[in-house]
C-alpha positions as CSV (number, residue, x, y, z in Angstrom):
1,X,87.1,95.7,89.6
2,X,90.0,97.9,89.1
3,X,88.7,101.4,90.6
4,X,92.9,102.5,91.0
5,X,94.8,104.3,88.0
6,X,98.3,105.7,87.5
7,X,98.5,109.1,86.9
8,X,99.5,108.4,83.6
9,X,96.2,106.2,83.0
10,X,94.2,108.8,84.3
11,X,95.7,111.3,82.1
12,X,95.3,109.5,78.9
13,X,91.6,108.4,79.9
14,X,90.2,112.2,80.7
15,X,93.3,114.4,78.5
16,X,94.1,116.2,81.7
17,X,97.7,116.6,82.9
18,X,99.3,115.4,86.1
19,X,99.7,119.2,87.2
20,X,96.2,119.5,87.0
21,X,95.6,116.4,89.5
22,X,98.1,117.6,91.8
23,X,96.6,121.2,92.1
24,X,93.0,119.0,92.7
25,X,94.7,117.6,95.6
26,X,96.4,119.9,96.6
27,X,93.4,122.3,96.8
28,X,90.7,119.6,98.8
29,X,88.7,119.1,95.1
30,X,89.9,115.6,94.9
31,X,89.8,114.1,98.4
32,X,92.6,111.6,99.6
33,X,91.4,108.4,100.3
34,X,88.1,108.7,98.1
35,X,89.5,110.4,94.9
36,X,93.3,109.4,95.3
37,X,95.4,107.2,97.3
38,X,99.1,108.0,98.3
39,X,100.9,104.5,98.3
40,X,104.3,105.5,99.0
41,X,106.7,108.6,98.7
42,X,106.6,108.3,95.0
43,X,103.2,106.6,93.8
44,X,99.9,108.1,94.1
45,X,96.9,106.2,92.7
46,X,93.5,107.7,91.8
47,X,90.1,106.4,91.7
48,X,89.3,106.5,87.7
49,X,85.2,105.7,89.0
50,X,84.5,108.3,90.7
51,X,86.9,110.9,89.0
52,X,84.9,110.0,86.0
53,X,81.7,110.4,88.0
54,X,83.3,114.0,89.2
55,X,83.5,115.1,85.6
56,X,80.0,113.7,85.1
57,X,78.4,115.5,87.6
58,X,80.5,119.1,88.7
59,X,77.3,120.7,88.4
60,X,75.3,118.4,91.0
61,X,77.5,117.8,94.2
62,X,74.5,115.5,95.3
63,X,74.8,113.0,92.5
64,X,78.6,112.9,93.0
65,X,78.3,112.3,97.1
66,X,76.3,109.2,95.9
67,X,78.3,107.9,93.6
68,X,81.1,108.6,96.9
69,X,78.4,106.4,99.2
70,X,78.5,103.8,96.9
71,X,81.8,103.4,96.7
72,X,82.8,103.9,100.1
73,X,79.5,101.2,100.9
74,X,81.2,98.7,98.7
75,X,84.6,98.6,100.4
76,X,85.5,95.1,102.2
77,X,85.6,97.0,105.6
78,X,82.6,97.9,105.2
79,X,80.7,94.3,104.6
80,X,79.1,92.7,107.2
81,X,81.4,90.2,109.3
82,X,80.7,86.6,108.2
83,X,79.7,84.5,111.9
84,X,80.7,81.3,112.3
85,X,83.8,79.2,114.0
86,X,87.1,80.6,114.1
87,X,89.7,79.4,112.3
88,X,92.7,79.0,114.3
């Protein structure tokens, strides 16, 4: 699943500008490591789910922190550890 979008993607998916993201992240709206990811000095990528999700639901925080939960639930460091022998 690709949950990671250029600013240009993101722009022509929601017909917002990359101004507009910037002042989100630069204000605490969009949080860094939930809504956007910096990658280097020159690439930031941002989550089109749960931006979409954000749009969806700016009138019910609630709904939105789930839609965060799930996310943040679904991560690989966040599975259980498989047991078995080590591989060395």
């Amino acid at each position: 699943m690709n949950y990671f979008v250029s600013k240009r993607q993101l722009s022509e998916q929601i017909g917002l500008s990359s101004e507009t993201f910037k002042r989100y992240r630069l204000k605490g709206i969009w949080e860094e490591g939930i809504h956007w990811q910096k990658i280097n000095s020159r690439t930031t990528l941002y989550n089109i789910t749960l931006i979409l999700d954000w749009i969806a639901n700016r009138d019910n925080p609630q709904a939105h922190q789930r839609a965060i939960d799930i996310y943040l639930q679904s991560l690989p460091s966040n599975q259980p550890q498989k047991r078995g022998r080590k591989v060395n």
